[in-house]
KETOR-681042 format. One record per residue (C-alpha): residue number from 1; residue in three letters; x, y, z. Coordinates in nm, 2 decimals, decimal comma. Example, Ala and Ser with C-alpha at 12.3 -4.5 7.8 and 13.67 -1.06 7.14 Angstrom:
BEGIN
+-----+-----+--------+--------+--------+
!   k !   r !      x !      y !      z !
+-----+-----+--------+--------+--------+
!   1 ! ALA !   1,23 !  -0,45 !   0,78 !
!   2 ! SER !   1,37 !  -0,11 !   0,71 !
+-----+-----+--------+--------+--------+
END
This chain:
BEGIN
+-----+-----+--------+--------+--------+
!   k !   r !      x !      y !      z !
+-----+-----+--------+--------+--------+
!   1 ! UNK !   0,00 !   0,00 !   0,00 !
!   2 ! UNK !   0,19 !   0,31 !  -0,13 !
!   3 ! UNK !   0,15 !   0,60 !   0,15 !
!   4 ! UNK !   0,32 !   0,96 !   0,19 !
!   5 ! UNK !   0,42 !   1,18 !   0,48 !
!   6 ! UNK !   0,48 !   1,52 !   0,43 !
!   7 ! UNK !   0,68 !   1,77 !   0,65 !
!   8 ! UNK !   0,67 !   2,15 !   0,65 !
!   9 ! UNK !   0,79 !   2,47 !   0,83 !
!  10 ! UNK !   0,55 !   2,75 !   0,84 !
!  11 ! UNK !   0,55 !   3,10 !   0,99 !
!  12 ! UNK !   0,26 !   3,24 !   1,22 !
!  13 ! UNK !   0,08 !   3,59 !   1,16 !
!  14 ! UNK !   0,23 !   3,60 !   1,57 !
!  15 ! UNK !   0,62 !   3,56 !   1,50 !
!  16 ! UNK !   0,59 !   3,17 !   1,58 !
!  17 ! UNK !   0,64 !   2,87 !   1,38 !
!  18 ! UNK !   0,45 !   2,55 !   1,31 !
!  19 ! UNK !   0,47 !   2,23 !   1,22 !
!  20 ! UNK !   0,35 !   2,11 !   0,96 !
!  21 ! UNK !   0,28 !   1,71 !   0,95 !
!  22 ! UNK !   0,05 !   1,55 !   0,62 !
!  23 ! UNK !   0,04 !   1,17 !   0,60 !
!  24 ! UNK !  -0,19 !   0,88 !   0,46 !
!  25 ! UNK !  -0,22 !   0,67 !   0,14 !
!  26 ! UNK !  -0,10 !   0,78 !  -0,19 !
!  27 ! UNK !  -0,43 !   0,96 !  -0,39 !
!  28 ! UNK !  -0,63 !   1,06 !  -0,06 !
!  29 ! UNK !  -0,62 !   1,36 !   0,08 !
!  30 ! UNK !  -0,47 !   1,22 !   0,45 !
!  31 ! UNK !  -0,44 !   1,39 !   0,77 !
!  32 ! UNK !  -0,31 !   1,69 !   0,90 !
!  33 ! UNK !  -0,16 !   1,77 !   1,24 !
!  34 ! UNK !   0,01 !   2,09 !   1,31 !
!  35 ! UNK !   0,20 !   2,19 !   1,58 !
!  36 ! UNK !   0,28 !   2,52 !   1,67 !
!  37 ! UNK !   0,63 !   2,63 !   1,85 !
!  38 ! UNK !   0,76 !   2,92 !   2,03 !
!  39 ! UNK !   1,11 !   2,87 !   1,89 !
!  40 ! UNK !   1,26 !   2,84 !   1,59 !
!  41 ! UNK !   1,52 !   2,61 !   1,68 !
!  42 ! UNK !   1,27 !   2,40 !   1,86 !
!  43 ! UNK !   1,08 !   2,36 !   1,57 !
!  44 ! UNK !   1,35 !   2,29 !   1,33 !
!  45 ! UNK !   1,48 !   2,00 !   1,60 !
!  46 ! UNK !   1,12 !   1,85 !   1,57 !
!  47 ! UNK !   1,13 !   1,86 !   1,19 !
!  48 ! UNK !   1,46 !   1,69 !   1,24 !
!  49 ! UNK !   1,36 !   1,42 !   1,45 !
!  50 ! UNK !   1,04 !   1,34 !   1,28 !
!  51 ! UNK !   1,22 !   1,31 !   0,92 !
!  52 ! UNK !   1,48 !   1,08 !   1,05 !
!  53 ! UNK !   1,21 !   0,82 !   1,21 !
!  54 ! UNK !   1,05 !   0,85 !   0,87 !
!  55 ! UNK !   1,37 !   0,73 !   0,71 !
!  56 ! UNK !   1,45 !   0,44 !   0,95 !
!  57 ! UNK !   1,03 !   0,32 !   0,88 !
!  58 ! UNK !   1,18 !   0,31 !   0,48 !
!  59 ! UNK !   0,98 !   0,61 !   0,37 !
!  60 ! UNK !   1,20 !   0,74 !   0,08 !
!  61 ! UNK !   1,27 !   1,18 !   0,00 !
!  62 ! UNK !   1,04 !   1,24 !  -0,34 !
!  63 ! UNK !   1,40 !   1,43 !  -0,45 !
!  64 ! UNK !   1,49 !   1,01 !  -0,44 !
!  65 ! UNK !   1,19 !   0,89 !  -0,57 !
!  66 ! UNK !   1,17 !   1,13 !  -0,87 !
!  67 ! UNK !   1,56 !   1,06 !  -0,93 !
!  68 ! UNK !   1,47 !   0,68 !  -0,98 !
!  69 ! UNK !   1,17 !   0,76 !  -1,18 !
!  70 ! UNK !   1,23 !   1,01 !  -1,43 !
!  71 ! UNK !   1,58 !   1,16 !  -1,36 !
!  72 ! UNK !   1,42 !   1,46 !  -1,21 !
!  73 ! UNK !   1,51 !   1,64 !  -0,88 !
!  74 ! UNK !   1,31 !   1,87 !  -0,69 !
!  75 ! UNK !   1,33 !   2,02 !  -0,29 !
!  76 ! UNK !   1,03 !   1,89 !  -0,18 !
!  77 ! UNK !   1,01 !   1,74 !   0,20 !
!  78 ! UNK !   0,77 !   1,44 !   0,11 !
!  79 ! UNK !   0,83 !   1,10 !   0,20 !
!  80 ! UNK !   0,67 !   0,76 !   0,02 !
!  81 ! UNK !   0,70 !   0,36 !   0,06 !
!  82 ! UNK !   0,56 !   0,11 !  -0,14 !
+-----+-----+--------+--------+--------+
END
């Protein structure tokens, strides 16, 4: 069952950041779960952390999926596993 996780950093009208966390299968729309931070740093540690668990569960960067598939790169923080 082919599913995506998507990870993104965005700023607040109020000079915070959130998380920004998109998963489910591959076609749907999924879930959304956002969590908002006072810090920066904190936030980017979070991002961090949740990318590299990704990994380890074998969810692949789209920059590595779309190199295998069409010789394409692009900066985009989405994850998928087959």
């Amino acid at each position: 069952m082919a599913r995506f996780y998507a990870l993104s950093l965005e700023p607040t009208l109020f000079g915070e950041v959130s998380l920004i966390r998109n998963w489910g299968r591959i076609g749907a729309r999924g879930q959304i779960r956002c969590e908002t931070f006072e810090q920066p740093e904190a936030a980017a540690a979070a991002f961090e952390h949740l990318q590299i668990l990704k990994l380890r569960k074998g969810y692949l960067p789209k920059t590595a999926i779309h190199a295998t598939a069409n010789g394409t790169e692009c900066d985009d923080v989405v994850y998928a596993d087959d």
